[in-house]
Backbone as CSV, one residue per row, in Angstrom:
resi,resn,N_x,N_y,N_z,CA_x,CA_y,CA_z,C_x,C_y,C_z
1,UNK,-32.631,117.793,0.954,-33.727,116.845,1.049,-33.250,115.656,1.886
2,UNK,-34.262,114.974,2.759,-33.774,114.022,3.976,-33.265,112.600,2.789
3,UNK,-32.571,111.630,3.476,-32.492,110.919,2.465,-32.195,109.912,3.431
4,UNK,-32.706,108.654,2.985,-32.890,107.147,3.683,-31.989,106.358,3.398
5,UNK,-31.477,105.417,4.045,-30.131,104.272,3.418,-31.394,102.899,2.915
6,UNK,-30.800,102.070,1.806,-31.650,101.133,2.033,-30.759,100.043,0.941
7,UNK,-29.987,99.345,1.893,-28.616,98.721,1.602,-27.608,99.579,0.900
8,UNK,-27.045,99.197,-0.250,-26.458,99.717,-0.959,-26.783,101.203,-1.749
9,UNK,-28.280,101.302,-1.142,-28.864,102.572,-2.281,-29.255,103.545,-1.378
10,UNK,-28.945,104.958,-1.486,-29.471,105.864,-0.673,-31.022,106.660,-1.604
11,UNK,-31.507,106.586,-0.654,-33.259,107.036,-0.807,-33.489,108.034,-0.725
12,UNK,-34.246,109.234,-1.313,-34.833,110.487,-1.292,-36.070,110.217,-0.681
13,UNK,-36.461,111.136,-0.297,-37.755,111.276,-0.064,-38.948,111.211,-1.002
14,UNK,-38.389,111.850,-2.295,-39.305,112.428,-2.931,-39.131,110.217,-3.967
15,UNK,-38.175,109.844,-3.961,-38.290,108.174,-3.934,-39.319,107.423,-2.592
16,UNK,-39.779,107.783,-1.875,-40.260,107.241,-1.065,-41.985,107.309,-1.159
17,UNK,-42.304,107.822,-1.915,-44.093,108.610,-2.354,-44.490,106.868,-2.284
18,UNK,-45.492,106.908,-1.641,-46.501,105.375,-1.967,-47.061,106.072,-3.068
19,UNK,-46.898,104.582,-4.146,-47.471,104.573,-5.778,-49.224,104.094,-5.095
20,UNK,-50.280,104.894,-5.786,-51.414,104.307,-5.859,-51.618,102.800,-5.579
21,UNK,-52.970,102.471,-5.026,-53.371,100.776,-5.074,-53.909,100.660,-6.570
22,UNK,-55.072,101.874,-6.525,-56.006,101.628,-7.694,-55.737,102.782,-8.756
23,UNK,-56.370,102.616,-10.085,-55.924,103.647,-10.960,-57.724,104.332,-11.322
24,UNK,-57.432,104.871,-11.829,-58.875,105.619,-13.042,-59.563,104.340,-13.690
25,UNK,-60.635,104.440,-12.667,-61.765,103.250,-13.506,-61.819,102.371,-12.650
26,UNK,-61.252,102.230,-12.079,-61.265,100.923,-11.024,-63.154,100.999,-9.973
27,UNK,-63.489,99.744,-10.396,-64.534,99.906,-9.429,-64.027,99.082,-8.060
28,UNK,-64.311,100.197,-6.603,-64.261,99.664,-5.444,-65.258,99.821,-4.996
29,UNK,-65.286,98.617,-3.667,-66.479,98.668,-2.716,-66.076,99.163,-1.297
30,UNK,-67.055,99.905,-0.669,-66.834,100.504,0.637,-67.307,99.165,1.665
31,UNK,-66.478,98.535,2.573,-66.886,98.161,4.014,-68.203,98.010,4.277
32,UNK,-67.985,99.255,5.036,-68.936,99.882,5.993,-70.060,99.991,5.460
33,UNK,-70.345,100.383,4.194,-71.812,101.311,3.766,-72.505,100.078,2.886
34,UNK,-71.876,99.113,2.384,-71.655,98.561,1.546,-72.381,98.480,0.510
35,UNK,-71.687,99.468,-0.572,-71.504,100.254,-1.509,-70.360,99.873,-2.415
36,UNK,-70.957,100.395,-3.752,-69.507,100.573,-4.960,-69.248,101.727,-5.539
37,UNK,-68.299,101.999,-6.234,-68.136,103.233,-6.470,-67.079,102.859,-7.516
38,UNK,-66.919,103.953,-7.996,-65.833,103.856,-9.227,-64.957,105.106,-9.135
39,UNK,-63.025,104.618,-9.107,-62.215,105.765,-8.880,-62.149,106.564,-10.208
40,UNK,-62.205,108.451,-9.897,-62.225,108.828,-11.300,-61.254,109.647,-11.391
41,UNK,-60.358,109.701,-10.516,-59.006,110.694,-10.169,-57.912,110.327,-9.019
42,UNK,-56.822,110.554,-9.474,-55.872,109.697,-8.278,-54.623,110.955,-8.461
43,UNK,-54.373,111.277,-7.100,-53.493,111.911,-6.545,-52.347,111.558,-6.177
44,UNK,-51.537,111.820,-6.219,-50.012,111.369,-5.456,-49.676,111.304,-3.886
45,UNK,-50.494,112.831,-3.857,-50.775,113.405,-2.541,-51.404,114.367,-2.540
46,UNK,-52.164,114.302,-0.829,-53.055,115.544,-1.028,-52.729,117.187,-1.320
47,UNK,-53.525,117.790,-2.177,-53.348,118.845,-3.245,-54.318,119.956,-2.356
48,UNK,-55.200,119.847,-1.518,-56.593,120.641,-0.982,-55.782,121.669,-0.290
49,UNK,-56.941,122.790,-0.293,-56.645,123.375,1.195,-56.813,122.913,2.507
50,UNK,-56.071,123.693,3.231,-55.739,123.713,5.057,-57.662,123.534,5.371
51,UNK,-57.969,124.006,4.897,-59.754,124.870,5.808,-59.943,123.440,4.922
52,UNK,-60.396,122.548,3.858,-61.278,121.596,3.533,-60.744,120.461,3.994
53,UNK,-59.116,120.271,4.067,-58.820,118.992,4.953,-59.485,119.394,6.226
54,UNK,-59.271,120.550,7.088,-59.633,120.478,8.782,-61.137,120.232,8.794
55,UNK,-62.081,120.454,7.880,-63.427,120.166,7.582,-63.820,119.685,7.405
56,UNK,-63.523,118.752,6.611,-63.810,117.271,6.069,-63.140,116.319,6.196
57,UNK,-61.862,115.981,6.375,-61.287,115.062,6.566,-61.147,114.661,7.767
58,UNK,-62.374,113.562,8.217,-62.908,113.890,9.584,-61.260,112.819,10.334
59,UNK,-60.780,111.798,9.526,-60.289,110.967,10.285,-58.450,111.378,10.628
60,UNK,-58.299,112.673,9.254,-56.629,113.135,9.667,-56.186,111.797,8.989
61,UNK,-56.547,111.450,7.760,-55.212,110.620,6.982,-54.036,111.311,6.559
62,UNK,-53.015,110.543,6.396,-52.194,111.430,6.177,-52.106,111.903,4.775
63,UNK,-51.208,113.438,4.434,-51.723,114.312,3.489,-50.349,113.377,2.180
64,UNK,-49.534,112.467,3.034,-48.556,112.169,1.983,-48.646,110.911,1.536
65,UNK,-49.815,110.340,1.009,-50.020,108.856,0.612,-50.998,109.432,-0.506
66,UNK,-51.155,108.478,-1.744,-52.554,108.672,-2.616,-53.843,108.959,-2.013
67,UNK,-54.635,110.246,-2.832,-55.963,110.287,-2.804,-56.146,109.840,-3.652
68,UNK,-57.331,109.373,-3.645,-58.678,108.931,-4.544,-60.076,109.945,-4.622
69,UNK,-60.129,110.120,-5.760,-61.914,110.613,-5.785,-62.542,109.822,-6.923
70,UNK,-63.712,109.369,-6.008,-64.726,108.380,-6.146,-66.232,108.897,-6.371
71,UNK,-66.801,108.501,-7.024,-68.322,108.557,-7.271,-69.203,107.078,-6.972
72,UNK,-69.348,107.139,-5.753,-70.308,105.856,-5.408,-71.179,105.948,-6.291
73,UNK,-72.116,104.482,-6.703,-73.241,103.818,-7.237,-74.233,104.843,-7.192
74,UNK,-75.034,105.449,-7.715,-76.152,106.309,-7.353,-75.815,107.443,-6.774
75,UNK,-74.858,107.785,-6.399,-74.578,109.512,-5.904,-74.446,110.676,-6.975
76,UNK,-75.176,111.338,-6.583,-74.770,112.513,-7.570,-73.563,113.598,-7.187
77,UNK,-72.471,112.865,-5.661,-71.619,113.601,-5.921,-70.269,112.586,-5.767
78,UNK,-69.101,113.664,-5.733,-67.977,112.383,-5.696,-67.462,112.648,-4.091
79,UNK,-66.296,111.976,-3.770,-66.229,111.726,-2.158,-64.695,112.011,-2.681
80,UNK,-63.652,111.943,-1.579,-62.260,111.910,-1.681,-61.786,111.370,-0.585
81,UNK,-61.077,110.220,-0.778,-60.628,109.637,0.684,-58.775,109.017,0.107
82,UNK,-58.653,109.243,1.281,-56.930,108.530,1.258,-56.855,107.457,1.407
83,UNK,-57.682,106.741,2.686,-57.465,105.346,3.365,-58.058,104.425,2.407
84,UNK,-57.570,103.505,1.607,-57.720,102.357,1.099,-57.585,101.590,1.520
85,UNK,-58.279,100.117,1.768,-58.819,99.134,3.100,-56.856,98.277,2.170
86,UNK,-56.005,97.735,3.202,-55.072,96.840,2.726,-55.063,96.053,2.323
87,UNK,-55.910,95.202,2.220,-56.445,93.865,2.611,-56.198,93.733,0.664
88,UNK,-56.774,92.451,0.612,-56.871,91.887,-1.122,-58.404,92.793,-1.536
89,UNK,-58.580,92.515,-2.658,-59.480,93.377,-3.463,-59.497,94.872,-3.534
90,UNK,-60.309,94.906,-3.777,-60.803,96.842,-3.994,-61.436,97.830,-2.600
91,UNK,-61.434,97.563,-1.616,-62.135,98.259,-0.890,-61.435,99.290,-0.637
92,UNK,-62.866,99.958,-0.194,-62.424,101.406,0.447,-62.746,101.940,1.821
């Protein structure tokens, strides 16, 4: 397994996973649509198949950071996105 220096401490990879922003329950708001939604599942990393990332995942986030699946305000379905806005608060 590749492994990183980081002063005195050598790093794994599998030490290197970005921990979630948000957890189960968290209500965020989308940007763009502007919309809320509430997270109801959180991933480590993406878990999908090859054929539903190349299909849906129109923007190619990457597969090794947290997913989220979300149920916006009024939808009757849920969404799954990686990119969480950086910034302060909840967005998505």
């Amino acid at each position: 397994m590749p492994s990183h220096r980081a002063g005195a401490f050598e790093l794994s990879d599998r030490d290197m996973v970005a921990r979630p922003k948000f957890h189960v329950g968290r209500i965020v708001h989308h940007r763009r649509f502007d919309c809320q939604g509430v997270v109801i599942d959180v991933a480590p990393e993406f878990g999908g198949s090859d054929g539903w990332y190349d299909s849906v995942a129109r923007t190619y986030p990457g597969c090794d950071q947290p997913w989220y699946r979300i149920v916006a305000d009024g939808a009757e379905q849920e969404t799954c996105v990686a990119r969480m806005a950086s910034g302060a608060g909840s967005d998505w």
